[in-house]
C-alpha angles and dihedrals in degrees: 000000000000103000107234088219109128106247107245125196126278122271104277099008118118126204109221101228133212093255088046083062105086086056089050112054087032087062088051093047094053087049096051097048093047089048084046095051099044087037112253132154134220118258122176117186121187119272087239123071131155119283084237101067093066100043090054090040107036097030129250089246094063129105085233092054096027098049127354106050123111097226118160135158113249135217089278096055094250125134104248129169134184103250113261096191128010105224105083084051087051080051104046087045082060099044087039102045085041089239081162080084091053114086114287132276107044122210126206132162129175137182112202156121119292127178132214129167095239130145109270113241133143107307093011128098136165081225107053137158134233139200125187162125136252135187122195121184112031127079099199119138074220081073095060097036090055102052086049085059095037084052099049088044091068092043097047079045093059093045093246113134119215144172118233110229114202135188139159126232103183119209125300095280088056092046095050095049092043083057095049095049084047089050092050084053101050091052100083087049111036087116089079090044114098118240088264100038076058094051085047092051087056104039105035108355089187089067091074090074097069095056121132091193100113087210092059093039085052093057089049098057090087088036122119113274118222094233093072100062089045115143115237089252085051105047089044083059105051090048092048083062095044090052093051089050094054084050085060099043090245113157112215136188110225093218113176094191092064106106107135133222097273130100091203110064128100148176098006126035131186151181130181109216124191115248108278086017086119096167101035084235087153097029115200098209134322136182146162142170127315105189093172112040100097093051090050085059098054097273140132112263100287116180101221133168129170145153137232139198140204111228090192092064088037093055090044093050086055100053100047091053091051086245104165119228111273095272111249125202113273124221118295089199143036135192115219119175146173127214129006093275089052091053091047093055082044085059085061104047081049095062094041100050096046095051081058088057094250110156103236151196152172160142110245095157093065131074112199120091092211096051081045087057096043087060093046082056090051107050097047087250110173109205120013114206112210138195131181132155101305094050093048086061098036088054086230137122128219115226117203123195105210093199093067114011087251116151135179134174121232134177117271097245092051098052093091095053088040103057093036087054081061101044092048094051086046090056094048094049099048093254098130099128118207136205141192121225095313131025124242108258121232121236111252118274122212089236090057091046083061095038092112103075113089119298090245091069098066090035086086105066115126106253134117121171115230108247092232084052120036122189111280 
């Protein structure tokens, strides 16, 4: 038998409500203006990918391969797996569309959903969402300065303050020889290592530095720092970008633990942490430079380097901080309407107005004039254009200006000039209005208190706008 038990979400999935929704599209706003302004392009890749693909770009001996990707063999019989990061599929469309033959460098950037099997917990979801940027083709320590400044702008933009933590990984030569000297230090202590921080040590030493586990903080402490085995090629680079971020009056955080979960990163590493995270427990984005990603995928050698962020954890950070949604423009104008022949001729002011790029709202389901009106109030809207049963017969429309109670009556074929002829003079003269979440409601008017008798009623005030000033 069908159970009648509701259907609830999946352990560690999140719906994105209506009332989500302001955070949402202000964090991709903020991300499209910053690509926009550092020139960068969309780029969207499926959700799917082949398994493959991780294992040889991750790496199989990290948590997100090892444990946390969601890798299956479909119907085929081909190894699939929902994308945990973007940026190997960014990679494999530029190796795969041949973009090494487009100018250099090339610029992508992406907001969407990626999974991982991780434990739930606040901030993290086996369904997240990432924004972020990536640059292939061009080796300059400029690259990764400038996606550190791309990144802090969307986050300064949003009113979430952050510190910027930087390392340096060298090339594969530096990092093997940085595990091995980590592995010579550990040897004296493995006994206070637990059975899998041993396995790590083995397998991938520099794992250890990413370790939560204050024990195991607390032992690296006196640990050798990567910074110190640097190559000369390596070390000129990471001052190169120090020096570009005290250009820009960024204040960064030199962290030799930073080494991010990621086997193919090299050279610069970051993290953007929000202000008292001292530990970037709940990390709000992070990057670095990934010199040899393209040529893992089949490529030729390709210098890249990119960022990424969690929206989840920004949101959250915003909210916690009482930080209000980015404001968005209201409505400039609303359609109220009353009786079924009124709200037929409003479908058709609908239509007509938003092909001429008017932002609109309105309330066809109810009936009331005086709900309508309540919900015009609401929303911010400027001007309400009303019809009821004389200006159906008269073949008119009335328009209200809800910044000052003014009405007029035009014919119905000259509403759309007329209140584009407004709005456009609004817009010229600054007067495009924005909102948060929720608009600030007006106080009643009297003339909203006796909205509800007919339309053709208020229709008789004596106004008429002169044709050189129309009502704004």
């Amino acid at each position: 038998m069908a159970s009648n038990t509701p259907p609830q979400l999946l352990r560690g999935m999140k719906d994105i409500l209506p009332s989500d929704q302001p955070y949402w599209w202000g964090v991709f706003d903020a991300a499209r203006r910053a690509a926009a302004n550092y020139g960068f392009e969309r780029i969207e890749t499926p959700v799917l990918e082949a398994t493959s693909l991780f294992t040889r770009s991750v790496g199989e001996g990290t948590d997100i391969v090892g444990k946390e990707m969601y890798s299956f063999v479909d119907k085929g019989g081909d190894s699939v797996a929902l994308r945990p990061e973007y940026t190997a599929s960014v990679a494999r469309a530029y190796v795969e569309h041949g973009m090494l033959n487009l100018p250099q460098p090339v610029k992508a950037w992406y907001f969407g959903p990626c999974f991982r099997h991780d434990r739930p917990q606040a901030g993290r979801y086996r369904q997240f969402w990432q924004f972020g940027f990536e640059v292939f083709g061009s080796p300059q320590p400029i690259v990764d300065a400038q996606l550190i400044l791309a990144a802090r702008s969307i986050f300064t933009s949003l009113g979430i303050e952050t510190t910027v933590q930087v390392n340096c990984l060298g090339d594969k030569a530096v990092r093997q020889a940085y595990g091995k000297a980590l592995q010579a230090y550990f040897r004296t202590r493995k006994s206070e290592l637990s059975e899998e921080q041993r396995l790590t040590l083995q397998k991938n030493p520099m794992r250890l530095l990413d370790s939560k586990d204050p024990k195991l903080v607390e032992l690296l402490a006196e640990a050798p720092q990567i910074l110190d085995h640097l190559d000369d090629a390596s070390r000129q680079h990471f001052m190169q970008v120090l020096e570009y971020l005290d250009e820009a009056d960024v204040a960064y955080n030199l962290n030799p633990r930073l080494v991010r979960g990621l086997d193919y990163y090299t050279k610069t590493v970051f993290e953007f942490w929000a202000t008292g995270d001292e530990t970037g427990q709940l990390s709000l984005g992070g990057g670095g430079r990934y010199d040899t990603l393209v040529e893992q995928l089949g490529g030729q050698p390709t210098p890249s380097a990119g960022f990424a962020a969690g929206i989840e954890r920004i949101i959250m950070n915003a909210r916690e901080r009482q930080i209000p949604p980015p404001a968005t423009p209201r409505p400039e104008v609303f359609l109220a309407q009353l009786g079924e022949p009124a709200r037929k001729k409003m479908i058709r002011l609908f239509e007509a107005l938003q092909r001429e790029g008017v932002r609109i709202s309105e309330a066809m389901t109810k009936d009331g004039l005086k709900q309508q009106l309540e919900v015009a109030n609401r929303v911010g809207a400027h001007y309400t254009l009303i019809i009821g049963q004389k200006e159906i017969m008269d073949e008119t429309v009335l328009i209200r200006d809800m910044e000052n109670g003014i009405q007029e009556v035009v014919p119905f074929d000259r509403a759309v000039p007329e209140v584009k002829k407004r709005i456009e003079k609004n817009r010229a003269n600054g007067v495009v209005p924005v909102v948060g979440a929720v608009a600030p409601e007006r106080p009643p008017r009297p003339s909203d208190e006796a909205a509800e008798p007919p339309v053709e009623d208020q229709a008789e005030l004596p106004f008429e706008a002169p044709d050189d000033e129309p009502a704004a």
